[in-house]
C-alpha positions in Angstrom: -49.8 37.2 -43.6 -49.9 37.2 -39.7 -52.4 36.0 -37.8 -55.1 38.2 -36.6 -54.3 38.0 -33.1 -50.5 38.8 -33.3 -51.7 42.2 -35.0 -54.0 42.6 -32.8 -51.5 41.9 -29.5 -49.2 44.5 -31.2 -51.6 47.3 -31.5 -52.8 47.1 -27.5 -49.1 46.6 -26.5 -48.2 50.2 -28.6 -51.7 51.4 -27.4 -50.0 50.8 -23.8 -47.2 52.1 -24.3 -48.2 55.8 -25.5 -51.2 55.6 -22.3 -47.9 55.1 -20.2 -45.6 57.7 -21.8 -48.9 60.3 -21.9 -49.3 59.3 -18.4 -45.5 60.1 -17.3 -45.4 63.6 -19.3 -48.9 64.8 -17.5 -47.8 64.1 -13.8 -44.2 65.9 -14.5 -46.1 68.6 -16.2 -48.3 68.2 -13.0 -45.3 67.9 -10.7 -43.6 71.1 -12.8 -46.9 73.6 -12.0 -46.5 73.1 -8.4 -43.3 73.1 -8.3 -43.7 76.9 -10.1 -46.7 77.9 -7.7 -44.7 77.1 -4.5 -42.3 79.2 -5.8 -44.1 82.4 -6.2 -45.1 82.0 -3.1 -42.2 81.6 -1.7 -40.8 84.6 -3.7 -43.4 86.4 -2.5 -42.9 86.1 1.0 -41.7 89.1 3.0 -41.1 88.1 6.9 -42.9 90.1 9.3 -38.9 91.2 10.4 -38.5 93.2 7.1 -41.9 94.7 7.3 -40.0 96.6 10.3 -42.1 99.6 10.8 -45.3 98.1 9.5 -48.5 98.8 12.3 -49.3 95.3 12.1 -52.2 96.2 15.0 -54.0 97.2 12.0 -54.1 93.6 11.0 -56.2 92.7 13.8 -59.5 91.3 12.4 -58.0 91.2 8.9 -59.7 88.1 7.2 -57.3 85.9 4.6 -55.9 82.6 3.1 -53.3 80.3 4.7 -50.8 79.5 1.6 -49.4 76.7 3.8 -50.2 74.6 6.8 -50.0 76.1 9.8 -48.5 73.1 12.5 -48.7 76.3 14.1 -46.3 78.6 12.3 -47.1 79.1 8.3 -47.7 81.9 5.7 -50.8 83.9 5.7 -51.5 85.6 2.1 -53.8 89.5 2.8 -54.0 90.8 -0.2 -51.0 90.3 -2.2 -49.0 90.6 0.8 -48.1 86.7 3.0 -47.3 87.2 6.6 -45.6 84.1 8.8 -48.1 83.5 11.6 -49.1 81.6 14.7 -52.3 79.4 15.1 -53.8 80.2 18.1 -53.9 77.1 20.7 -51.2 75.6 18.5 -53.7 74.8 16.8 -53.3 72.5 13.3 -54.9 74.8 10.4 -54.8 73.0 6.7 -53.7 75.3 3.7 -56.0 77.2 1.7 -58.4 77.8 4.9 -59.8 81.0 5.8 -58.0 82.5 8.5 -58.4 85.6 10.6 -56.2 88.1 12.7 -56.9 87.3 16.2 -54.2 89.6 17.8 -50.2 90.5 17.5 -47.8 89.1 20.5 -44.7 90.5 21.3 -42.0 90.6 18.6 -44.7 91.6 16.3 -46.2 87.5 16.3 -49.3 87.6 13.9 -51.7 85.1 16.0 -54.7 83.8 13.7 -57.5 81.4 13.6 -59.5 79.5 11.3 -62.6 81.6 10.2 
């Protein structure tokens, strides 16, 4: 019969082992999710060219999410519509901050700030 200690090493060292393989799978699964997320909202991204037509004056004082950091251009999410837009002041705004329409520039520019 082995020692006590031999079984004993052999059990943590498996122990280990699965903590290590469990750890892997939940940071790829992790990895996978927002891998998925950035993609619908990439997918769901329609540039403020191909919303030609669009009144975007009506966005003026239009609250809503940044769905990326602005270093100063990002994506604005109103609604279920995302916008590219312009910090005002060139200003840094983090994702997932509430922004606000501020005014539209020439070429249609969507200029916000953090609310």
């Amino acid at each position: 019969m082995l020692p006590l200690y031999i079984i004993l090493g052999v059990v943590a060292g498996i122990a280990v082992i699965a903590m290590i393989i469990v750890l892997i799978k939940k940071a790829k699964v992790k990895a996978f999710l927002s891998d998925v997320k950035k993609r619908q909202d990439s997918a769901a991204v329609k540039t403020n060219v191909e919303l030609e037509g669009m009144d975007f004056a009506k966005l003026v004082g239009t609250t809503g999410i940044a769905v990326s950091d602005l270093r100063p251009y990002g994506k604005m999410r109103v609604g279920t519509e995302v916008f590219e837009v312009l910090a005002m002041d060139d200003a840094y705004i983090a994702t997932q901050k509430k922004l606000i329409v501020v005014k539209i520039g020439a070429n249609d520019t969507i200029y916000v700030k953090e609310k």
